[in-house]
MARPA-791824 format. One record per residue (C-alpha): residue in one letter; y, z negated, x; residue number from 1. Coordinates in steps of 0.5 Angstrom, whole numbers. Example, Ala and Ser with C-alpha at 12.3 -4.5 7.8 and 13.67 -1.06 7.14 Angstrom:
2
<node r="A" v="-9" w="-16" u="25" k="1"/>
<node r="S" v="-2" w="-14" u="27" k="2"/>
This chain:
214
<node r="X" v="0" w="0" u="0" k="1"/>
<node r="X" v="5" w="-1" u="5" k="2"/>
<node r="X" v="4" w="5" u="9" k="3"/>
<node r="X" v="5" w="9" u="3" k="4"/>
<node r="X" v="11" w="4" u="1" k="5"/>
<node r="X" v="14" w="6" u="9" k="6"/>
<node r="X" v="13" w="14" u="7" k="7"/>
<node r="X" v="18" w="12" u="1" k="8"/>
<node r="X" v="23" w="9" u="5" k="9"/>
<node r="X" v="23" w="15" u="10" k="10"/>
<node r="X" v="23" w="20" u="5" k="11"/>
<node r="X" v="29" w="16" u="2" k="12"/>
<node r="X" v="32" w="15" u="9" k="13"/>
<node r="X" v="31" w="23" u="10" k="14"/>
<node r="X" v="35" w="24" u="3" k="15"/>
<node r="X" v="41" w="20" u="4" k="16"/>
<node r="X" v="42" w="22" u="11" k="17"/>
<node r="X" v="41" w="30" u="10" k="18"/>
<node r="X" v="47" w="28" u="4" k="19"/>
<node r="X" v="51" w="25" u="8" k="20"/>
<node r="X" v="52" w="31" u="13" k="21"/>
<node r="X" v="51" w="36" u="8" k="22"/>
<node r="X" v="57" w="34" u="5" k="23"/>
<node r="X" v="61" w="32" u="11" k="24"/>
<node r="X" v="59" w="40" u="14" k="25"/>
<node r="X" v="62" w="43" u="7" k="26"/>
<node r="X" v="68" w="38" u="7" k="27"/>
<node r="X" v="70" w="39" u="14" k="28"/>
<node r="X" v="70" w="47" u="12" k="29"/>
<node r="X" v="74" w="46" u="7" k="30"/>
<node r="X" v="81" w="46" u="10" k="31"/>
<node r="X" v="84" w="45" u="2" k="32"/>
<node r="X" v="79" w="39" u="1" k="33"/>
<node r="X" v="81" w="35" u="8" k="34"/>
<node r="X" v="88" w="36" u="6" k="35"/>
<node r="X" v="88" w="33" u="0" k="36"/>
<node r="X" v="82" w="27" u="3" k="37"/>
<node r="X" v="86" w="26" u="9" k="38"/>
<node r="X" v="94" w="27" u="8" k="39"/>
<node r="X" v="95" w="24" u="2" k="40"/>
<node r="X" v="90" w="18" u="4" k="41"/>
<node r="X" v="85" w="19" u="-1" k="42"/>
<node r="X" v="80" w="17" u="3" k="43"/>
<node r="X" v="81" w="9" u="2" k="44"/>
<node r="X" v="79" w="10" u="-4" k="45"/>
<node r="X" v="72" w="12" u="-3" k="46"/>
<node r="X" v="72" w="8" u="3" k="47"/>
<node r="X" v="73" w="3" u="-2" k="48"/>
<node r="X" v="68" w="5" u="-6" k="49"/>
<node r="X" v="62" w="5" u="-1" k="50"/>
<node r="X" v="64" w="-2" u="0" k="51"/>
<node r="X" v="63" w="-5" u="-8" k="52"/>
<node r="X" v="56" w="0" u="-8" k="53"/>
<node r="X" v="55" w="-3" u="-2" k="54"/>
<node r="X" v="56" w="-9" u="-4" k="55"/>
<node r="X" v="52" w="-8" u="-11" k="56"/>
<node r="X" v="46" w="-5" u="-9" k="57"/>
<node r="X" v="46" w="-11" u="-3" k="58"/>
<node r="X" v="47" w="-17" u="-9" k="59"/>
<node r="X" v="44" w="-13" u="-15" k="60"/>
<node r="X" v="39" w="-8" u="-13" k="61"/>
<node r="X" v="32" w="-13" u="-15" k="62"/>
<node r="X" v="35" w="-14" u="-22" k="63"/>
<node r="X" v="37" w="-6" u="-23" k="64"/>
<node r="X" v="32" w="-1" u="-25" k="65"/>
<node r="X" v="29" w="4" u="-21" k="66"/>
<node r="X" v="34" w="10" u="-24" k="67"/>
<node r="X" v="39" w="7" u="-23" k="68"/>
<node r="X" v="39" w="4" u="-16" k="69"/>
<node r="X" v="37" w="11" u="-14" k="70"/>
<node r="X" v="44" w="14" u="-17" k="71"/>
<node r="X" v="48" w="8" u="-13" k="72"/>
<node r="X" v="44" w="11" u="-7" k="73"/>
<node r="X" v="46" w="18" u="-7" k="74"/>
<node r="X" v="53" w="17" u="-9" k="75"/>
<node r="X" v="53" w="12" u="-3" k="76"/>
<node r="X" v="51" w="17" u="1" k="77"/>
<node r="X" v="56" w="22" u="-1" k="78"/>
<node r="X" v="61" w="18" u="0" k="79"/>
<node r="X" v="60" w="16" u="7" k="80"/>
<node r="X" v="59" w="25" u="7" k="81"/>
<node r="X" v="66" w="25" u="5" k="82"/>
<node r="X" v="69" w="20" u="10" k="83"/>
<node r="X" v="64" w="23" u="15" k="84"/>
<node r="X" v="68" w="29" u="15" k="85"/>
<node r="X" v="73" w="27" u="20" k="86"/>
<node r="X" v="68" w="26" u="24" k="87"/>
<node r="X" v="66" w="35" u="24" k="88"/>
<node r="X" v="73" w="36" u="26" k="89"/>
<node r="X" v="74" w="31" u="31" k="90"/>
<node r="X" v="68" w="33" u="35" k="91"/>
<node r="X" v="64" w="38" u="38" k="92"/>
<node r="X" v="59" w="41" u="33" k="93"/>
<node r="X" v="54" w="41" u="39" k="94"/>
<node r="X" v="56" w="34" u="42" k="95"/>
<node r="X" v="55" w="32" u="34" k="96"/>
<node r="X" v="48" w="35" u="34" k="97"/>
<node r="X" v="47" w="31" u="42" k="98"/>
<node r="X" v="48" w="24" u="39" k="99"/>
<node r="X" v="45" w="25" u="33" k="100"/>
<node r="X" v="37" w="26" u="36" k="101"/>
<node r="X" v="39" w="21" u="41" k="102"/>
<node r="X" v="40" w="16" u="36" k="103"/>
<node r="X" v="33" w="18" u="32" k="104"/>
<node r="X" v="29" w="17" u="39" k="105"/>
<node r="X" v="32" w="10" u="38" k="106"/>
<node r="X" v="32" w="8" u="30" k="107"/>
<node r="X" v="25" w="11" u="32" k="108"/>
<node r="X" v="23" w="7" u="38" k="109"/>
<node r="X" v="26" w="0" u="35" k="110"/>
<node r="X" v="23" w="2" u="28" k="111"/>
<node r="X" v="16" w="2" u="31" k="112"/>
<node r="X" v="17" w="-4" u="34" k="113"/>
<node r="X" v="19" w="-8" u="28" k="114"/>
<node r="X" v="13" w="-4" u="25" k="115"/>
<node r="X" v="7" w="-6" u="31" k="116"/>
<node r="X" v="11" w="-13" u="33" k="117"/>
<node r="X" v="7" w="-20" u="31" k="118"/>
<node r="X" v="14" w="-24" u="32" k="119"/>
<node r="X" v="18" w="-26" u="26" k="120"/>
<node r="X" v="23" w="-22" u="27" k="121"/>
<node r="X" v="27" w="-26" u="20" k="122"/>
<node r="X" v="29" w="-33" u="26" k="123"/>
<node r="X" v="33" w="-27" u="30" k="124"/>
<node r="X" v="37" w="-26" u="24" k="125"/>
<node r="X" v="42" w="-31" u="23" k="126"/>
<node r="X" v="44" w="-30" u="31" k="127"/>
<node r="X" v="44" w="-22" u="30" k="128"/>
<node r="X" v="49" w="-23" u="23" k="129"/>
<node r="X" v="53" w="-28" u="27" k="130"/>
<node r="X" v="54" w="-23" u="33" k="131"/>
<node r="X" v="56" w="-17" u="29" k="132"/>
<node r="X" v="62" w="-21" u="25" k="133"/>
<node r="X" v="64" w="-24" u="32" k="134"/>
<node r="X" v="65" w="-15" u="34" k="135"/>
<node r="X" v="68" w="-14" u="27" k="136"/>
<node r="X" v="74" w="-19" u="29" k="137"/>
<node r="X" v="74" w="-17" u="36" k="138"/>
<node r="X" v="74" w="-9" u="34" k="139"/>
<node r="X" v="79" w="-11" u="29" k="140"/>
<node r="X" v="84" w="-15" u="35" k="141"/>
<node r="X" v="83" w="-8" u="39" k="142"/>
<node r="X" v="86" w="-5" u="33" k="143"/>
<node r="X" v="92" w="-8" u="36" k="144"/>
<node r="X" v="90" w="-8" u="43" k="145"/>
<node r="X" v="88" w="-1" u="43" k="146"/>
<node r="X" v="85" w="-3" u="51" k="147"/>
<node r="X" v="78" w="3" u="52" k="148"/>
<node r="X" v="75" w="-2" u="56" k="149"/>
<node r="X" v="74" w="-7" u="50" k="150"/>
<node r="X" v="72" w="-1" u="45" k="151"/>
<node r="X" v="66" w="2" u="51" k="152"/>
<node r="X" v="64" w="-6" u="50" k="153"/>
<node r="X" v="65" w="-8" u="43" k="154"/>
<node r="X" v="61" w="-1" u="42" k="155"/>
<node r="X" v="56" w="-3" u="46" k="156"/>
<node r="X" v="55" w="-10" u="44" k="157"/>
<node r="X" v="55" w="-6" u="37" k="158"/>
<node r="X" v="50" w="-1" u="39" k="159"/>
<node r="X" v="45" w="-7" u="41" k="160"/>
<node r="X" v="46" w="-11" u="34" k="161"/>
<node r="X" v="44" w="-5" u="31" k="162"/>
<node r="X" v="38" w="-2" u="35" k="163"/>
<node r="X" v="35" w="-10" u="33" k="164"/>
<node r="X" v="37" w="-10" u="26" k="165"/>
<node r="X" v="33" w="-3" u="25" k="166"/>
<node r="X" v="26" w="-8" u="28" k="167"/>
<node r="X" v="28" w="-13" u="23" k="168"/>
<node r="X" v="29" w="-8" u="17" k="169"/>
<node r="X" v="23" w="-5" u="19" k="170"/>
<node r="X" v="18" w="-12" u="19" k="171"/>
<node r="X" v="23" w="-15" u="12" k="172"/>
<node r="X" v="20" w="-8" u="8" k="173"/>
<node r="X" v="13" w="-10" u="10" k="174"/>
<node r="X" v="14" w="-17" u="7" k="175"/>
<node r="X" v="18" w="-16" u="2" k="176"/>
<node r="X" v="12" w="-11" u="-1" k="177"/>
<node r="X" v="8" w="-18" u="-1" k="178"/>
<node r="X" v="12" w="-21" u="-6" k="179"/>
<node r="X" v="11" w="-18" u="-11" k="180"/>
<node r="X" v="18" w="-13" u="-12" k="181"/>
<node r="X" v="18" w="-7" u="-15" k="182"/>
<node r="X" v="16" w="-1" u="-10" k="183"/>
<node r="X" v="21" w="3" u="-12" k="184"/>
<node r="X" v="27" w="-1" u="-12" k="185"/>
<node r="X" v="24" w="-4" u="-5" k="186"/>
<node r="X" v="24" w="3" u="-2" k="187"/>
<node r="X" v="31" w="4" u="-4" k="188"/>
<node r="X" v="34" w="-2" u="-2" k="189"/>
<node r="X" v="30" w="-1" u="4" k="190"/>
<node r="X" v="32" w="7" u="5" k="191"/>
<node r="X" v="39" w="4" u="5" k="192"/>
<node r="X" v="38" w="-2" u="10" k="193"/>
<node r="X" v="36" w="3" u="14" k="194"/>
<node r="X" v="41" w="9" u="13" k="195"/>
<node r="X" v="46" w="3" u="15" k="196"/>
<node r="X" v="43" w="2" u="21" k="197"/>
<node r="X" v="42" w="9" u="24" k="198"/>
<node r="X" v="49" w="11" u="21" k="199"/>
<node r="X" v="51" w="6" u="25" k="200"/>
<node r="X" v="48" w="7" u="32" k="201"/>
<node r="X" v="50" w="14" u="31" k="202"/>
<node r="X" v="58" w="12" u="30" k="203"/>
<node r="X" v="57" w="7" u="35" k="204"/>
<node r="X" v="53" w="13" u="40" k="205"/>
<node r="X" v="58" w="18" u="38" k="206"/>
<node r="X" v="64" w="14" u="40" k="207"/>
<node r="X" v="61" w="12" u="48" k="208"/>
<node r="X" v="58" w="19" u="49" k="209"/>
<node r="X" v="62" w="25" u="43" k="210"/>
<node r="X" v="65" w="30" u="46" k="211"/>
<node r="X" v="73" w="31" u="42" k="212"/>
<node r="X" v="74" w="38" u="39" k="213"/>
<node r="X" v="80" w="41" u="44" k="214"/>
């Protein structure tokens, strides 16, 4: 049962992921959509947006029916595709594609680990919660400082929360399948743990090693 539940949140992971670039591709090709998304600061309001479906499908999902968590999913994932764009036009398409097999060789690396590793990965937790906070404040400081030897450090530090983060998702999928949780809302609230934590070492990935578009 629990492979076959992996199969799901994979297959789900995969869906959210190839939404998300597609729709940032088309948007970044659209120069009338990116004028209005990003002139007239549109995208603060689906950045916002992520934050409460983010928040909703964190709090809410065990008590939301299958259809309706697969909806707030896609929808997410679209809207991470829309504030994605900038980073279409920022970057070099091929520095783009670069980082991004870079950085399922590590989601996948760690994902096997929180697959095959005995320990209980759930005592890490706290310590990897409390570390990410602390780089938040930090990064949110250096908006101020601007200082790029912080940012390499704090972007670093990021990238190694998250590559334990994939390990812990990894091994808390497998025992939440024991409990007793609907398999279809576990594989989405699975999918989208996972799609935060690739995105996220993507992004952090990019920033250390992306080629800016001249």
């Amino acid at each position: 049962m629990t492979n076959k539940l992996y199969t799901k949140v994979f297959g789900w992971l995969f869906v959210g992921l190839l939404i998300t670039f597609l729709t940032g591709i088309f948007i970044s090709n659209s120069k009338l959509i990116t004028a209005l998304l990003f002139h007239n600061s549109l995208y603060i309001l689906f950045f916002l947006a992520e934050i409460i479906i983010a928040i909703t499908l964190s709090t809410r999902i065990y008590k939301m029916k299958g259809t309706t968590a697969k909806i707030l999913y896609i929808v997410y994932a679209v809207l991470t595709g829309i504030t994605f764009a900038s980073i279409f036009l920022i970057y070099e398409v091929r520095s783009i594609i670069f980082v991004f097999l870079i950085s399922a060789i590590i989601f996948g690396i760690f994902a096997l680990v929180g697959k095959k590793i005995k320990i209980d990965l759930s005592k890490f937790s706290t310590f990897l919660f409390m570390t990410l906070i602390g780089v938040i404040i930090l990064e949110f400081i250096n908006l101020i400082l601007m200082n790029g030897t912080l940012n390499i450090v704090l972007c670093a530090v990021s990238l190694f929360i998250f590559m334990g983060y994939v390990a812990f998702d990894i091994q808390k999928i497998g025992q939440l399948s024991q409990y007793g949780v609907d398999d279809d809302n576990v594989a989405i609230i699975g999918a989208f743990q996972l799609y935060l934590d690739f995105i996220n070492i993507f992004i952090k990935l990019l920033r250390l090693f992306g080629k800016r578009d001249d």
